[in-house]
C-alpha positions as a printed Julia matrix, in Angstrom:
377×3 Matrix{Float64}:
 113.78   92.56   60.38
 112.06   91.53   63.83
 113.52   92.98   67.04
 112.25   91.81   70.39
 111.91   94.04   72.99
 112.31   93.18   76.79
 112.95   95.92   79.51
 112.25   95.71   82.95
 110.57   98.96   84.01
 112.84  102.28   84.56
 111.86  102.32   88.87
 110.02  105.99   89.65
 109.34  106.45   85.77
 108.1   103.98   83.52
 106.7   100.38   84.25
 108.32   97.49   81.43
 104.88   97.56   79.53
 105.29  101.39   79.5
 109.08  101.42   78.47
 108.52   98.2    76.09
 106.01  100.29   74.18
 108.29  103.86   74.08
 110.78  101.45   72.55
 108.87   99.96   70.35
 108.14  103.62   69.08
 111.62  104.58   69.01
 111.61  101.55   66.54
 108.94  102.46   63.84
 110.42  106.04   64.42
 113.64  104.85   62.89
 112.06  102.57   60.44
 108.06  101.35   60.46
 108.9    98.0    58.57
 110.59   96.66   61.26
 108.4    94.04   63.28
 108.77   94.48   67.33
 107.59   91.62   69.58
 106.95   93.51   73.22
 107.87   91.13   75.89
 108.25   93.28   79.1
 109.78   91.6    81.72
 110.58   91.62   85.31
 112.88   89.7    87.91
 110.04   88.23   89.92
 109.67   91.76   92.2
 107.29   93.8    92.03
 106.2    94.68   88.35
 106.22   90.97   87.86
 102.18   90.39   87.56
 101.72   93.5    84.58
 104.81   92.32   82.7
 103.4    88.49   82.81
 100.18   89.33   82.27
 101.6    91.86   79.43
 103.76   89.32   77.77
 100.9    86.89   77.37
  97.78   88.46   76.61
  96.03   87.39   80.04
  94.08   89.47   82.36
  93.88   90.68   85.85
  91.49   90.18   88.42
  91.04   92.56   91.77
  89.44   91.25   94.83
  88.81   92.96   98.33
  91.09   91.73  100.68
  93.06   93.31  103.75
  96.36   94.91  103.9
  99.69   94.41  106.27
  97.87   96.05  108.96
  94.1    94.44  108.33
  92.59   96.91  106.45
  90.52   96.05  103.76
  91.77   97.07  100.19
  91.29   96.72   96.76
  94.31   94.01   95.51
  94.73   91.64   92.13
  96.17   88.86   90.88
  96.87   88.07   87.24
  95.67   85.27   84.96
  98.06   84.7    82.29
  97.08   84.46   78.64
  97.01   80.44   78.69
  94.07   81.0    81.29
  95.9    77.99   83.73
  98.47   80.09   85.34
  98.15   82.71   88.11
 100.47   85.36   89.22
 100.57   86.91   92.34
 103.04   89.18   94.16
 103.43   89.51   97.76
 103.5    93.11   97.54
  99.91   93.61   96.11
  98.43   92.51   99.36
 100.76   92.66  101.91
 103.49   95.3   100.91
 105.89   97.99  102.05
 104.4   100.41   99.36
 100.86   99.77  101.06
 101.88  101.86  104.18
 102.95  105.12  105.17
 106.41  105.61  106.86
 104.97  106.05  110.18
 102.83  102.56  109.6
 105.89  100.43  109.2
 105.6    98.16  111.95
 106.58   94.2   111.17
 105.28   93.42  114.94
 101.82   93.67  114.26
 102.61   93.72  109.76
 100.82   90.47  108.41
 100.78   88.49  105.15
  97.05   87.31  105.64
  96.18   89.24  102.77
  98.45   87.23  100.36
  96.21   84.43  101.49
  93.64   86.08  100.54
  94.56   86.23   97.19
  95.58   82.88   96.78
  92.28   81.63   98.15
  90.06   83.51   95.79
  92.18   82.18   93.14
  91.94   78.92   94.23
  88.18   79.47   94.05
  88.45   80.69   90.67
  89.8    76.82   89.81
  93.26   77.87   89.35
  95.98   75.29   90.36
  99.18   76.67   89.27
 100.88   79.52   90.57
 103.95   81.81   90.04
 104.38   84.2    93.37
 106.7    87.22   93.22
 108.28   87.7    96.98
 109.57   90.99   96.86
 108.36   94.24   98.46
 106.94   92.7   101.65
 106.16   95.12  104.81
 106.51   92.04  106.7
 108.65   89.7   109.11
 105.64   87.31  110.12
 107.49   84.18  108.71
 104.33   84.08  106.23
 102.25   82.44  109.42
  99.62   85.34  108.19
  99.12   83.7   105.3
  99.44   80.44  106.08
  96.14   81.46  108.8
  94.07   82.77  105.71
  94.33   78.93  104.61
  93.15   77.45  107.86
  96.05   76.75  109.44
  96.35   77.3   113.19
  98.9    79.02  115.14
  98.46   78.83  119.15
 100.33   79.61  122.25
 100.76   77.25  125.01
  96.55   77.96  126.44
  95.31   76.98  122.9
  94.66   80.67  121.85
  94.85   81.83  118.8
  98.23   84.32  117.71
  97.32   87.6   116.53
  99.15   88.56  113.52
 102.33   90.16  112.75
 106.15   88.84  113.61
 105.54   90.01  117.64
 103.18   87.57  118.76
 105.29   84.44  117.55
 107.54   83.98  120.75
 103.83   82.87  122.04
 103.94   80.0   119.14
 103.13   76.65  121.35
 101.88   74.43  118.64
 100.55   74.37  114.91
  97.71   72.89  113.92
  97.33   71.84  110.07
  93.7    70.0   110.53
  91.77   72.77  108.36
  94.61   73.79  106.0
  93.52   74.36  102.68
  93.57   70.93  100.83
  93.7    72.55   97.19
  97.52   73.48   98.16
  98.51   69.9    98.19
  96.43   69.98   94.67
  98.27   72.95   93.41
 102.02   73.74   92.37
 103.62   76.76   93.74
 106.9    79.04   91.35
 108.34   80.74   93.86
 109.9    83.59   91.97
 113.1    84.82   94.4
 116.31   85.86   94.16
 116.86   86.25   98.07
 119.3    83.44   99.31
 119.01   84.82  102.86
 118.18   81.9   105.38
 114.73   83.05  107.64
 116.68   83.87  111.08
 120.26   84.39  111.86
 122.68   87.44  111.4
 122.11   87.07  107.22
 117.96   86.04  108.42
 115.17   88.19  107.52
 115.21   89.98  110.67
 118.57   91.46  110.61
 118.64   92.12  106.63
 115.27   93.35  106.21
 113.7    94.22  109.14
 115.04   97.92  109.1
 113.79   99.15  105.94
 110.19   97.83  107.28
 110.28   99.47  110.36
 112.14   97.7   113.02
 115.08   99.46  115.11
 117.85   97.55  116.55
 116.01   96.23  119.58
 113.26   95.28  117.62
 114.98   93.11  115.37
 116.17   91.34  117.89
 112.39   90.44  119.32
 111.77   89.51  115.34
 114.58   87.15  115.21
 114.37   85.0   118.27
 110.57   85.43  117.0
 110.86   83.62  113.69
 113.6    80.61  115.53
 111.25   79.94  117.71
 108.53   78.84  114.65
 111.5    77.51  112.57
 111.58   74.43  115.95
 108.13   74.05  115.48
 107.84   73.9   111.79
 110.74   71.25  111.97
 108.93   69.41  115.01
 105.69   69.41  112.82
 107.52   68.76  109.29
 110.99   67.61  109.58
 112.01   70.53  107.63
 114.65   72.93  108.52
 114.38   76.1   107.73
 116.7    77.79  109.74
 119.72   77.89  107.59
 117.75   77.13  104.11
 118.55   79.4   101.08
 115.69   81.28  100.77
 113.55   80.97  103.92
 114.29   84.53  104.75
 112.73   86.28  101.54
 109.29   88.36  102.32
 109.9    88.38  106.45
 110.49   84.74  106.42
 107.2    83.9   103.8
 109.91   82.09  101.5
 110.01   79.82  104.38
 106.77   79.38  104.55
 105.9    78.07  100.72
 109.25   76.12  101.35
 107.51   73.99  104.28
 104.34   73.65  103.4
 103.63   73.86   99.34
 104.19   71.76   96.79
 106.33   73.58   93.75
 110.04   75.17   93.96
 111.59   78.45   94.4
 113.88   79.5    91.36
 115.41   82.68   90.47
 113.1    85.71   89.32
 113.92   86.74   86.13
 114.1    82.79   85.01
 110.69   82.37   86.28
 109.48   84.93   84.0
 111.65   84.43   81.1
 109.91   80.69   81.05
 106.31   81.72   81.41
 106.53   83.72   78.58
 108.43   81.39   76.64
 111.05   84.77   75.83
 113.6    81.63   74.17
 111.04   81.27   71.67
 110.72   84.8    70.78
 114.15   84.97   70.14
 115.18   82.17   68.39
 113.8    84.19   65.2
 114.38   87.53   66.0
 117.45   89.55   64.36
 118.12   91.87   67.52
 117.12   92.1    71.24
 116.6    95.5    73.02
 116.51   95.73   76.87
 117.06   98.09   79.53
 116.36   99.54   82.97
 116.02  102.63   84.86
 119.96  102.14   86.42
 122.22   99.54   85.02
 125.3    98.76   87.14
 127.16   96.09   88.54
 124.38   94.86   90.39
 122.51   94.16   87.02
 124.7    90.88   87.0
 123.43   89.8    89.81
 120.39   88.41   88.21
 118.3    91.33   87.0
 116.09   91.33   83.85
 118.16   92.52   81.56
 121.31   90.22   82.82
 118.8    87.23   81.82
 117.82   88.61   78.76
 121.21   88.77   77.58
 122.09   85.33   78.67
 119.49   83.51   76.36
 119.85   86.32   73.82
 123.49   85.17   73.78
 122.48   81.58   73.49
 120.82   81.73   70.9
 123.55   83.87   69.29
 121.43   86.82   68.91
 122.98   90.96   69.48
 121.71   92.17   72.42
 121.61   96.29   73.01
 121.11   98.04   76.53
 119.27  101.18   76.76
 119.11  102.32   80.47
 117.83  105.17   82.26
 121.26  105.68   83.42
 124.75  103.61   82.87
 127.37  103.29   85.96
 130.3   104.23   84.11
 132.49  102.22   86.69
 130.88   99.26   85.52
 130.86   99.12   81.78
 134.29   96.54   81.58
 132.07   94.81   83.71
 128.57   94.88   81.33
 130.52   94.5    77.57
 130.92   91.27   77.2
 126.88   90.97   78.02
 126.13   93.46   74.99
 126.81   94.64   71.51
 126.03   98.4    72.61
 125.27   99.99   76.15
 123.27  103.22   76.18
 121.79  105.62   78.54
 119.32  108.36   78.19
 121.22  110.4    80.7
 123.94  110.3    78.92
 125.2   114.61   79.11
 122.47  115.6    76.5
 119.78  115.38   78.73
 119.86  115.41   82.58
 119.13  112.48   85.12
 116.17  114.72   86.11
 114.82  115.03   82.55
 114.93  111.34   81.76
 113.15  110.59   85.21
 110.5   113.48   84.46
 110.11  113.1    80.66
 111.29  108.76   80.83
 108.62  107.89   77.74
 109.73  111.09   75.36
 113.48  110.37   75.61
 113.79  106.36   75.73
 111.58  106.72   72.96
 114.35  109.5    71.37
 117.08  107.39   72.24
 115.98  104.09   70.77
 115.0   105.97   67.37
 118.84  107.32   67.57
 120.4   103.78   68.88
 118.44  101.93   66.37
 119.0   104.32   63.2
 122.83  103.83   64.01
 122.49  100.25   64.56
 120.63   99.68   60.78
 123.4   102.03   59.0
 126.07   99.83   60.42
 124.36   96.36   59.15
């Protein structure tokens, strides 16, 4: 029997490699014949890099580079196993998790470090890319980044913007002369499931400005910010980006891979169900297990182990959830994506415990889930 297993990780507990390998476990626990094939996943947030870079044997490589506010820090980028690809998420360099509370400030907040990354990968020879877009401290409309690759950003005396979403009002004129040439060479997967457009009521701004650090007022300044270098991105370009699905993800950065790289944005968890060829894995296997740290409606809305089950169902294979924790309210909703929903917090053991002890009882619980499972076949 072969049983592929494919979590995303259980948030505040366990990553996916950690949670793929406590199932796996649970697995030999129940019965050591049985062949596992770990394929962690992730929905293109943050997590994405280890679970790629998991899934495929590849490595990962950590450069100096600076942070949201400029500091330097130690950041990395993954290689996956085919030694061609490289993953990068927008939150290693230039994210929320970086700062402190009191930090959180997408005025001055920049995405130069992401640039960074890129460029030492580009160094490195690498030409094809998969970036993850969630988690940014940011609303700089990715200009930070796109300045790490030699592309200018000036106000109407020729100076130079500082960084951060506060100084782009100022934005007179962009100058691509020095941009990187190895983007045009490259191909960007823009791992996303944000649809919001970069400015607007829906924009980055408004949606996600307050959870980095912008009141009211603020996002206000951000917003008429980030229209005023949509008009000159579609003066330089012809592309608008105003209303484009998309162009509001990571403080406007989607908008910024959308305009000037070559590659497409598609949603996360497809992304990384492709680069590690996960239909493959399961054309042969006999059972899929997934699971998260909270599965509820939302999981529908594109989260790992929503795409899991879909090509798990394609190919006609059972597909078992074992979550952290299972929203009651929405199991009509989740049945008809598995054979068998199951949570560790489940009246036996506490929320708390399965946060505090995650490895010990998904382990438990997967032994338990898969004994029953084997008696029944």
């Amino acid at each position: 029997m072969k049983v592929v297993v494919a979590p995303d990780s259980f948030k505040g507990s366990l990553t996916a490699v950690q949670a793929a390998q406590a199932m796996a476990a649970g697995i030999r626990d129940a019965d050591p014949s049985i062949e596992t094939v770990m394929l962690p996943a992730a929905d293109g947030g943050e997590g994405t890099m280890d679970s790629l870079v998991g899934a495929t044997g590849g490595k990962t490589v950590s450069v100096i580079v600076q942070d949201p506010l400029g500091r330097k820090i130690e950041a990395s980028y993954g290689i996956l196993g085919d030694e061609e690809v490289c993953v990068i998420e927008i939150a290693e360099a230039s994210g929320l998790m970086l700062l402190q509370e009191n930090e959180r400030n997408p005025l001055i907040t920049s995405t130069y470090g992401t640039g960074e990354l890129i460029v030492h990968a580009l160094d490195a020879g690498l030409r094809n890319f998969i970036i993850g877009l969630g988690g940014s401290a940011t609303n700089d409309g990715g200009v930070g980044m796109l300045q790490a690759f030699g592309m200018s950003f000036a106000d109407d005396e020729g100076m130079e913007l500082a960084r951060g979403g506060g100084s782009l009002g100022d934005l007179h004129t962009i100058d691509m002369l020095h941009f990187d040439k190895r983007i045009s060479e490259s191909n960007f997967l823009i791992a996303c499931d944000v649809e919001n457009p970069i400015v607007g009521i829906d924009g980055a701004s408004a949606v996600f400005g307050p959870q980095k650090g912008a009141s009211p007022a603020v996002v206000d300044i951000l917003d008429r910010n980030l229209t005023k270098l949509a008009n000159v991105v579609e003066q330089l370009t012809g592309i608008s980006l105003h209303e484009k699905k998309g162009s509001g993800a990571a403080g406007g950065a989607g908008g910024a891979f959308q305009a000037f790289f070559p590659g497409e944005m598609k949603q996360g968890i497809q992304v990384v169900l492709d680069a590690i060829s996960f239909d493959e894995y399961v054309m042969d296997a006999d059972l899929v297990i997934t699971g998260e740290g909270k599965t509820d409606s939302q999981t529908l809305s594109g989260k790992t182990p929503f795409g899991v089950a879909k090509v798990a169902q394609k190919k006609g294979k059972p597909v078992i959830l074992i979550s952290g924790a299972l929203d009651e309210e929405s199991r009509n909703l989740l049945v008809s994506m598995y054979s068998e929903l199951h949570a560790i917090a489940d009246g036996t053991v506490s929320s708390k415990e399965s946060i505090e002890h995650a490895s010990h009882y998904l382990r438990a619980k997967t032994k338990k889930v898969m004994e029953d499972y084997l008696t029944t076949k």
